[in-house]
C-alpha positions, 0 to 999 in steps of 0.5 A, spaced: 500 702 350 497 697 347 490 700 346 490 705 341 484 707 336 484 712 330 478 716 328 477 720 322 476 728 325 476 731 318 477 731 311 479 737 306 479 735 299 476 738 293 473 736 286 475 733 281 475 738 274 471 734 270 463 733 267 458 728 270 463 728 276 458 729 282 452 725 283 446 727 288 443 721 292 437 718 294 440 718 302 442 725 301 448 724 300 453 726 295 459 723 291 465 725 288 471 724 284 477 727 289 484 725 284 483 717 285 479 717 290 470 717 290 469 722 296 462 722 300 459 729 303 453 730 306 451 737 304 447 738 312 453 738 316 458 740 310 463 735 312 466 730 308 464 723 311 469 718 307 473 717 301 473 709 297 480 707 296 479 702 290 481 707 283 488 706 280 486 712 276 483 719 277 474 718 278 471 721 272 464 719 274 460 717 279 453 716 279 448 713 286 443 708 285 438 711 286 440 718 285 435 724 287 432 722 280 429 715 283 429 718 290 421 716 290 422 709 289 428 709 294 423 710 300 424 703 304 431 701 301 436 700 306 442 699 302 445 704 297 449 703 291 453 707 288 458 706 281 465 710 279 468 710 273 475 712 272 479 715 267 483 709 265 477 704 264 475 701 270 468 700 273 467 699 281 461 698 284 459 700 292 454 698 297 452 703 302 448 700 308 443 706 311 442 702 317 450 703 320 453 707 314 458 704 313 461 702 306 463 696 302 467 695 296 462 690 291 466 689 284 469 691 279 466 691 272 469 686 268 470 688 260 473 694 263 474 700 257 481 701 254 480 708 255 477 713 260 469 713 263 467 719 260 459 718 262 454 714 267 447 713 267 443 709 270 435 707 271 433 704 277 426 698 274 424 696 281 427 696 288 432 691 286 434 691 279 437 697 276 440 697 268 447 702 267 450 705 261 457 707 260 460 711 255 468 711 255 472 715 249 474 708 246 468 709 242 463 704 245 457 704 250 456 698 255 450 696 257 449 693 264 443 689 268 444 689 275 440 685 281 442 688 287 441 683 294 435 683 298 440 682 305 445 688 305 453 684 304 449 679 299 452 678 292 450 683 286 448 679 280 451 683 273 450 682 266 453 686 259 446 687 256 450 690 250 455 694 248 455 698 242 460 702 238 459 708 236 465 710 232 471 715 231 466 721 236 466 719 243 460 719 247 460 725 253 453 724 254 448 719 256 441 718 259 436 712 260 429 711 261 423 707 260 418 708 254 410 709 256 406 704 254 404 696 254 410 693 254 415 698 258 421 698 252 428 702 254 431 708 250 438 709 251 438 717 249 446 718 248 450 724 244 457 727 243 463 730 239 458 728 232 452 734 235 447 730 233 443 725 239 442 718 237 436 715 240 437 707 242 432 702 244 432 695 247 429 691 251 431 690 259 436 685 257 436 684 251 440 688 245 439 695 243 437 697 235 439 705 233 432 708 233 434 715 231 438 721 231 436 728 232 440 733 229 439 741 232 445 742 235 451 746 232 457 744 237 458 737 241 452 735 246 454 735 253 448 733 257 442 729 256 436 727 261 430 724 260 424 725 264 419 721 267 412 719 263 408 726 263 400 725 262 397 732 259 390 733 255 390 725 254 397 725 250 402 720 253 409 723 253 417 723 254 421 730 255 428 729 253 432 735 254 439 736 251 445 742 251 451 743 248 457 747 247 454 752 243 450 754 249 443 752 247 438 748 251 433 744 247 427 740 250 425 734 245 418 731 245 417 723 244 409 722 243 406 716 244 402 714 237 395 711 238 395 706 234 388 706 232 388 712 231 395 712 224 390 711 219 386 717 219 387 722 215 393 727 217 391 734 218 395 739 215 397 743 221 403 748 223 405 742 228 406 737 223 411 741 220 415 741 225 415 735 227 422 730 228 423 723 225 418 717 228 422 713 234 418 705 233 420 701 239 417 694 238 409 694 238 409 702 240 411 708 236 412 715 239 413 722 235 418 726 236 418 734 236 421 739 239 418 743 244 422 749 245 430 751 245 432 755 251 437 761 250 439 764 256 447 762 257 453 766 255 458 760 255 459 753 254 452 749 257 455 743 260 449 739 264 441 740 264 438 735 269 429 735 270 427 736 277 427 730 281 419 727 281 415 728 287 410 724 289 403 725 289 401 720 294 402 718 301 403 711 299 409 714 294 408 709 287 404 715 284 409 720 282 408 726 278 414 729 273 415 736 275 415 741 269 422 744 272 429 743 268 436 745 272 442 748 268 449 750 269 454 753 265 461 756 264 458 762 264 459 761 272 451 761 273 446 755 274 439 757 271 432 754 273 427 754 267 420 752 268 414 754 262 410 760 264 403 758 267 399 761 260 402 761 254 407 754 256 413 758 254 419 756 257 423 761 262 428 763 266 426 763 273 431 763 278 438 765 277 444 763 282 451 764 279 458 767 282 460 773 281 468 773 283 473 772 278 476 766 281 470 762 278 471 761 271 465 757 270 461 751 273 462 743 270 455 741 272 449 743 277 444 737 280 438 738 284 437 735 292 432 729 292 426 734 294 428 739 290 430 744 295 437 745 294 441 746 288 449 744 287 454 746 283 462 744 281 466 748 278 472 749 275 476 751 282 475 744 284 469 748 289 462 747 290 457 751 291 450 750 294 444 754 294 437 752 298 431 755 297 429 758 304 423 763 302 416 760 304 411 764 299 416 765 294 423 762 292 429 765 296 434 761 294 441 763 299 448 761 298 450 754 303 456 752 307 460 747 302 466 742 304 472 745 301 480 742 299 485 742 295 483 741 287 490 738 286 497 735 290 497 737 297 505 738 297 505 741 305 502 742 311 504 746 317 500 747 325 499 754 327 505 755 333 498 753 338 495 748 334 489 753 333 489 752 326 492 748 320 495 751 314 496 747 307 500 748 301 498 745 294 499 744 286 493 748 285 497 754 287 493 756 294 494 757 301 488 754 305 487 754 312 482 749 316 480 750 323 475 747 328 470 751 328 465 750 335 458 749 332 453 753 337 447 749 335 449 743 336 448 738 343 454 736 344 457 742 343 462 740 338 467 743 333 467 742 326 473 743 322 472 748 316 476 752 311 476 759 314 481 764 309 485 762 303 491 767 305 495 766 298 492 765 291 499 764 286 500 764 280 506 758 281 505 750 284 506 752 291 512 746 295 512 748 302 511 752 308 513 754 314 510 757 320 513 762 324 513 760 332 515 765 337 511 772 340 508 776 335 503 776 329 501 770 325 507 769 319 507 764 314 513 763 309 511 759 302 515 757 297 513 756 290 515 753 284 520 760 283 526 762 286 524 767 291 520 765 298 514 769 300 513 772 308 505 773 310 503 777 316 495 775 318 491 782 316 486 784 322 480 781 319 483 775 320 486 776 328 478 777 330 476 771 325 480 767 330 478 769 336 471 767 333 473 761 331 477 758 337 471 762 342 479 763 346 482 769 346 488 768 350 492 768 344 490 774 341 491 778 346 488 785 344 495 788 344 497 784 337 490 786 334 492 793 336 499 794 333 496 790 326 494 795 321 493 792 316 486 789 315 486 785 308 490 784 302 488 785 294 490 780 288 495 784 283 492 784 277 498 782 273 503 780 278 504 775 283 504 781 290 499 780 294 498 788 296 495 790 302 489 793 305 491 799 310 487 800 316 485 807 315 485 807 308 478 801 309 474 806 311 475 811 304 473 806 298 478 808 292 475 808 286 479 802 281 474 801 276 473 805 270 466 804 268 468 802 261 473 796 262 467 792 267 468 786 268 474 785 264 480 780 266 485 787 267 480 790 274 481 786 278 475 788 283 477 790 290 478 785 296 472 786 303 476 783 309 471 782 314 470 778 320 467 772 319 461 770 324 460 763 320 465 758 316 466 763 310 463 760 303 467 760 296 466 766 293 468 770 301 475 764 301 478 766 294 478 774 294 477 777 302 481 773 305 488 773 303 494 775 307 499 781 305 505 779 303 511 782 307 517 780 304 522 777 300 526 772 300 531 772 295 538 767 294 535 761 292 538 758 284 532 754 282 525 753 284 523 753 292 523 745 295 522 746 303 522 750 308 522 750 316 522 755 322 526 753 328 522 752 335 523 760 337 521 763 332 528 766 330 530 762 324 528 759 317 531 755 313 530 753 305 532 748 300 531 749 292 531 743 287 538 742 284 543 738 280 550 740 283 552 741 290 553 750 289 545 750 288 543 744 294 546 749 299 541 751 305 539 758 306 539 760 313 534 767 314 534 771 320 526 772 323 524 779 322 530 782 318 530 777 313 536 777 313 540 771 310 545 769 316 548 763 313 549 758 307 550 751 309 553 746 304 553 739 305 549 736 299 550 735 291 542 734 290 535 737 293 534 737 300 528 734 301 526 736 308 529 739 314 527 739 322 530 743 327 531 739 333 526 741 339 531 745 343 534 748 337 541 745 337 541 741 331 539 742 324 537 736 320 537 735 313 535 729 308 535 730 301 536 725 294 543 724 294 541 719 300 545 722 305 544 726 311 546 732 315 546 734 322 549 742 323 549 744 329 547 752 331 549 756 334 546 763 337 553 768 337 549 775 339 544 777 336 545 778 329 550 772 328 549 765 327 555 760 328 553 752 325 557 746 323 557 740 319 556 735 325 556 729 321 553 727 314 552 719 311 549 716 307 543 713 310 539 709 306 539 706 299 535 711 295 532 717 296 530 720 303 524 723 303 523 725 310 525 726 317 522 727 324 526 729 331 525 725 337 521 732 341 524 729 348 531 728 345 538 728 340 534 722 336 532 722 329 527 718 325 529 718 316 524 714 311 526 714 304 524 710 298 528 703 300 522 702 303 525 702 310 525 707 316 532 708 320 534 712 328 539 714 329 542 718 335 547 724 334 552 721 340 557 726 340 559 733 337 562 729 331 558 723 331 551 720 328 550 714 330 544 708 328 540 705 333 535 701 329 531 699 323 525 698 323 522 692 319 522 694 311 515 697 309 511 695 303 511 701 300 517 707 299 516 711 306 515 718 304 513 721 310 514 721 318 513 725 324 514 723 332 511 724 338 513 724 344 509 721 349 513 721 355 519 725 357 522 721 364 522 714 359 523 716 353 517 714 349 514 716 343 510 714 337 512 715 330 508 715 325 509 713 318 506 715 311 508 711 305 506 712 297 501 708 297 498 712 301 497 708 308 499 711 315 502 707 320 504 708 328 510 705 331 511 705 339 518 707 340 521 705 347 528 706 350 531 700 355 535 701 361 540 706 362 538 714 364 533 713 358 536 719 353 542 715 350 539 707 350 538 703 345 530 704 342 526 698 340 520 699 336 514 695 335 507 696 331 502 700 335 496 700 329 495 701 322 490 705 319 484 702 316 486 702 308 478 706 309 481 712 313 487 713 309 489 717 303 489 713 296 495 716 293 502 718 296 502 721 303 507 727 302 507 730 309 505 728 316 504 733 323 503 732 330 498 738 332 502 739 339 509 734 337 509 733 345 503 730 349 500 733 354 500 728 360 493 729 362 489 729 355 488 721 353 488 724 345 492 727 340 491 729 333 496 727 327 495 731 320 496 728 314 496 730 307 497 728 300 498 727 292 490 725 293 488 731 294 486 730 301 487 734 307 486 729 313 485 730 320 486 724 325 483 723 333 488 717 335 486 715 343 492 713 347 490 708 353 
């Protein structure tokens, strides 16, 4: 038992909802803030690779160097750099080595901000020089040089070059680059919630002079890109394009002066009346203008960036600054605006947007390196990708995406054969994840995917509880109110399924055959999902009037369909829901947890409380739905409960530190009998978990006393404690056993702790016939901190609690308050 190797199968998480939160690098990845982790995805195989623990605060920027921006200067790098600011000040940098992928932690910045990072930008001078700028609602911009290693693990060399403070207005937005012209000088270009762009310049480690403003915009700047030199009809020229809130876009043009040429004679020409103020930078000086205003957003504009430059040459230092500008807006599009060939005027020549109602907006668009893909974030914490695929002309198509949770992850449960995993956040969705076998690939192997959203609330959501035993696919939730809902999966997902799973066993065809119901539609106004019959499919009702189109009362109608390939966001958050089948009523205060026992026959549910009368278990009856019980035992929430594996016993721990084993009884088929078998106070403080021995009566409990006790039921009035296991380093928040093998008693319990670190522990029995003997634990692996959540673990899962005897891996499902849902592979030798 001694060998024991964890890998990482997958990573559900979605992105944080701020500005300048994504950066799209030069190796092709992309990063992003996921709570107070930074989150990696490739955009190739729509996985997210890994996570970087090191934030204490939620990330608002990341930014690579070098970004798809500097992809041309990026060629023979064999390490990456990337920068993330957090939301109380702090600045990290990361090293990614291309050659082994793998990812090191190289420093904080010193002098951190006293308030949140609200900006990044950054230039890369050469191959190993790079000067960064960031801006924090303090009210002050640092400027930063940074020498990278030659040798990948080397020492970064880092030096303030400057802090400027700009006063009572923060700034959002920022942008860097090098002026044309013999000696190379740097503009800052920055704006905020002044609506003005102020223009600073400065050497490369020196300090930076205010040069200039430029005034135009009506409401706050939200982004800023400087362009690379653009050389046309002889004029030498820098292109700085700006948006705002007040939804216009703003092309600024700064002109190299030729210094020869400023004391001739000022012709008096249409174009000098509209030009900007002079911005002088050491020996050069540079006209500025504005080039054109570009009206084509409904909504706040909260990102521009220019394409990224492609190369001229084959030897790739020439490169070419193309005449292409991405934006994305609140209006939930993202347009691409190019001048047109003969007049120059600048248009709109692609749109790429959604059309859903769940949208509501994109916080920011990005190019990939060569341009031929296009990513937005939105206000969901979703992604949505498009590529270009047209050959002659532009045809830019949706592209798969990673998805998650955009807040805490409250619970997780398996389906009743582990062919998928069901998660439940703060965010007030229900998503399922399942491996999805790629067809295309050699080795034939399963990538794991969001396929449905079965429940789209409109209250935080605590808990679930998947209903075992024959039949349908069921699910109760509970959320933050009184009742717990029942879901029944509708037709078009039974056939997803048998898709995804490529194994129809369980989906005989007589279950699809008695489903009649093939989808759910969103209420416009309540919390009900409603179903979509069968029958009534073929028949499209007519909902809308013509006149109330795209109003916030319709509510446009779900389409079930099969889905042949993982569905992208716009599929997940309207055509995939569950229709809601039942009520539960009973509970006093909002839902905390649920469970199902192992037959599919019961359900047990908790609610927060204050006093004994309202911490009662409801007992419900599978199919009926009936309440068949109402357990008093503790006087504040019960925080988990479990059945035991053969039903007998149900265990409860909850915050008053005690807790309750019942024993249940089956009288016929409506009646239950239970008992209170034993309640104790187990722990210090609060228990936040407990988990079954799957072979036997013991059980595991995990509280916030940092410790993490078994104990057996020995008879039926009695619970008794085996041992405690050695106090953790932080408060255990959850656990879940394994059973190895049923003849020794042997199992692996894992534990989840609230600084977001998984442990496994083996758990042998000595002597005796196995079942009642004193157990001893010893520590089997700790997760690399790499693999791990970044904030508190909130519950953990074994995908078959008992090991089967021939497969050497298991698979344990986590998740978290980061965020993240997590699926490990874990080889026992």
């Amino acid at each position: 038992m001694q060998n024991m190797e964890v890998e990482r199968v997958f990573i559900g998480a979605g992105c944080n909802r701020v500005v300048n939160n994504v950066s799209w690098g030069a190796s092709g990845l992309v990063s992003f803030g996921a709570q107070n982790a930074v989150a990696i995805f490739c955009p190739k195989t729509a996985q997210i690779l890994t996570t970087l623990p090191g934030h204490k605060a939620s990330v608002n920027c990341t930014l690579w160097l070098p970004n798809s921006k500097f992809a041309f200067k990026a060629k023979q790098l064999e390490q990456h750099f990337l920068i993330s600011g957090d939301a109380e000040g702090v600045i990290i940098l990361w090293e990614y080595s291309l050659v082994d992928a793998k990812w090191r932690y190289v420093l904080q910045v010193p002098q951190a901000h006293k308030k949140g990072v609200t900006c990044i930008t950054a230039i890369m001078v050469s191959q190993q020089e790079a000067v960064f700028a960031a801006a924090s609602s303090d009210g002050t911009v640092n400027v930063w040089e940074v020498v990278f290693p030659s040798t990948c693990g080397g020492d970064c060399k880092l030096s303030c070059s400057d802090s400027l403070f700009v006063g009572q207005k923060p700034m959002v937005a920022l942008s860097l680059a090098e002026l044309p012209g013999n000696s190379k000088p740097l503009v800052l270009a920055m704006g905020g919630l002044d609506n003005k762009i102020h223009l600073y310049c400065g050497e490369r480690n020196g300090k930076f002079l205010r040069a200039c403003e430029l005034k135009a915009h009506t409401d706050w700047i939200r982004s800023l890109d400087l362009s690379l030199p653009v050389y046309v009809n002889g004029e030498t020229s820098l292109l700085l394009v700006s948006s705002s809130q007040d939804k216009g876009i703003r092309i600024w043009k700064m002109t190299l002066q030729d210094s020869s040429a400023s004391n001739k004679k000022q012709q008096t020409s249409l174009a000098s009346y509209i030009k900007g103020p002079v911005l002088v930078a050491g020996s050069s000086s540079y006209q500025i203008s504005m080039e054109s205003l570009l009206i084509g957003h409904e909504d706040w504009v909260y990102s521009v960036e220019w394409q990224p430059p492609s190369t001229s040459s084959v030897e790739g230092m020439e490169c070419f600054q193309p005449q292409s500008i991405l934006s994305a807006s609140m209006d939930k599009t993202m347009l691409i605006w190019q001048p047109e060939k003969t007049t120059g005027i600048w248009m709109n020549v692609v749109t790429v947007g959604e059309l859903s109602h769940c949208a509501l907006g994109f916080y920011g668009g990005h190019w990939s390196p060569n341009a031929d893909s296009i990513l937005a974030h939105g206000y969901g914490g979703s992604f949505h990708l498009w590529k270009n695929v047209g050959i002659e002309y532009d045809d830019w198509k949706p592209q798969k995406v990673p998805s998650g949770h955009f807040a805490a992850v409250s619970d997780i449960a398996w389906a009743r054969c582990g062919e998928y995993m069901m998660s439940v956040s703060h965010d007030q969705t229900t998503r399922v994840f399942a491996p999805w076998l790629n067809n295309t690939s050699v080795e034939n192997e399963e990538s794991w995917h969001e396929i449905a959203r079965p429940q789209v609330h409109g209250h935080d959501i605590n808990c679930v509880a998947v209903i075992k035993g024959k039949g349908n696919h069921r699910f109760v939730g509970g959320a933050d109110e009184k009742v717990a809902r029942v879901f029944e999966s509708p037709l078009s997902f039974l056939k997803t399924l048998s898709h995804v799973t490529s194994d129809n066993s369980s989906f005989s065809a007589d279950i699809q055959a008695d489903v009649q119901i093939l989808g759910a539609n969103m209420s416009a106004l309540g919390l009900s999902q409603k179903p979509i019959y069968v029958q009534a499919a073929s028949t499209p009702t007519d909902r809308s009037n013509t006149e109330g189109f795209d109003t916030l009362e319709t509510v446009p109608e779900a389409v079930p369909v099969v889905l042949t390939e993982p569905p992208i966001e716009e599929q997940l958050a309207w055509h995939t829901l569950w229709p809601e089948s039942h009520k539960l009523y009973g509970h006093g205060n909002e839902l905390f947890s649920l469970c199902c026992d192992h037959d599919g026959k019961l359900v047990a549910s908790s609610c927060k409380a204050q006093s004994a009368s309202v911490a009662e278990i409801w007992l419900w009856q599978v199919g009926s739905w009936k309440s068949v019980g109402r357990l008093q035992s503790h006087s504040l929430t019960v925080t988990q409960m479990e059945f035991s594996h053969d039903n007998q016993y149900l265990l409860a721990v909850s915050r008053d530190r005690h807790f309750s084993v019942f024993q249940i009884n089956h009288k016929g088929t409506d009646e239950i009998n239970y008992q209170l078998v034993a309640k104790q106070e187990a722990h210090k403080r609060i228990i936040w978990s407990c988990s079954w021995n799957p072979f036997g009566h013991e059980f595991a409990t995990g509280s916030r006393d940092k410790t993490v006790k078994i104990w057996a039921v020995e008879t039926e009035t009695s619970v008794k404690l085996l041992l405690t296991l050695p106090p953790f380093k932080s408060s255990v928040t959850a656990l879940s056993w394994l059973g190895l093998d049923s003849r020794s008693n042997r199992g692996l319990l894992a534990v989840g702790m609230e600084n977001g670190l998984i442990e496994l522990w083996n758990l042998n029995s000595r002597g005796g016939d196995g079942h009642l003997s004193v157990q001893t634990a010893s520590p089997a692996i700790k997760f690399d901190p790499f693999l791990c959540h970044v904030s508190s673990v909130q519950r953990l899962s074994w995908r078959n609690p008992q090991k089967s005897e021939d497969s050497e891996t298991v698979q344990l499902a986590s998740c978290g308050a980061d965020h993240c849902v997590r699926i490990f592979r874990v080889t026992v030798t």
